[in-house]
C-alpha positions in Angstrom: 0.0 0.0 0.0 1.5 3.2 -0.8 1.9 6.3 1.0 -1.2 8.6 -0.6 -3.7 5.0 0.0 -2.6 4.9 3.7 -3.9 8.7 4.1 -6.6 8.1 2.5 -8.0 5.3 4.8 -7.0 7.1 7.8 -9.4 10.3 6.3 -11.7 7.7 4.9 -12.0 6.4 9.0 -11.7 9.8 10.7 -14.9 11.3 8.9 -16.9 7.9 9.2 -16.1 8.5 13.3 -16.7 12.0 13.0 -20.2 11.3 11.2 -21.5 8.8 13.4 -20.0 10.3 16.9 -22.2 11.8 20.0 -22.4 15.0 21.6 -21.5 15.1 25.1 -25.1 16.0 25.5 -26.8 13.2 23.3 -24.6 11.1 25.3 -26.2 12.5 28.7 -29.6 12.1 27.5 -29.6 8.5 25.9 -28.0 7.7 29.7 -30.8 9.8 31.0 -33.5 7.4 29.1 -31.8 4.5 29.8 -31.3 4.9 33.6 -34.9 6.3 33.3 -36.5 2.6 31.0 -34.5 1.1 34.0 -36.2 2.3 36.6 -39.7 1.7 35.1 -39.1 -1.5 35.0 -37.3 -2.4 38.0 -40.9 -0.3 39.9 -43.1 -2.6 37.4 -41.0 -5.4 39.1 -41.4 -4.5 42.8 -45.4 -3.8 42.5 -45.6 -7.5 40.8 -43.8 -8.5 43.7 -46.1 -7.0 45.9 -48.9 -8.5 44.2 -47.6 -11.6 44.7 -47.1 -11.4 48.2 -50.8 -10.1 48.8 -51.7 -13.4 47.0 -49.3 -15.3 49.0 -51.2 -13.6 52.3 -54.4 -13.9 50.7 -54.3 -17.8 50.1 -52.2 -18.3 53.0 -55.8 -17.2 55.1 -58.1 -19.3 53.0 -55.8 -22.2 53.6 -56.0 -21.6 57.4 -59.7 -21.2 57.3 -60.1 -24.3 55.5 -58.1 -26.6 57.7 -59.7 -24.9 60.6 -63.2 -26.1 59.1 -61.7 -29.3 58.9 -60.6 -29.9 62.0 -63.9 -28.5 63.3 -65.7 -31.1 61.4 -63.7 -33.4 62.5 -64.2 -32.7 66.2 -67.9 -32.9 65.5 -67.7 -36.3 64.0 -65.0 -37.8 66.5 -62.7 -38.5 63.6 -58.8 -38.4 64.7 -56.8 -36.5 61.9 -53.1 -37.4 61.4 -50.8 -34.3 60.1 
């Protein structure tokens, strides 16, 4: 390769950088909306979370109640249960 080819490669390079670089404050802002899509989603994963723990709670009392019913019946008909 000669000389005037090597040149042109390195201006061929530099203005293809120079085209596609960012500003300091395009830069800022696409980390601003990233750090921003971030945090959406790490909030839309904490309220499932806390969905799912009301659930938890919720079947946790119905489970209770039901066993409780059991045993009541149970009781009632002199029927020893075994746990």
């Amino acid at each position: 390769m000669n000389q005037e080819q090597t040149m042109n490669d390195i201006l061929n390079i530099v203005e293809f950088l120079k085209e596609r670089m960012v500003t300091r404050d395009e830069f800022q802002q696409t980390l601003l909306e990233t750090k921003t899509e971030i945090m959406t989603h790490v909030d839309g994963f904490v309220v499932l979370h806390q969905k799912l723990d009301t659930e938890l709670v919720a079947l946790r009392a119905k489970y209770d109640r039901l066993e409780g019913f059991v045993k009541q019946l149970a009781r009632h008909a002199n029927i020893p249960l075994e746990f």
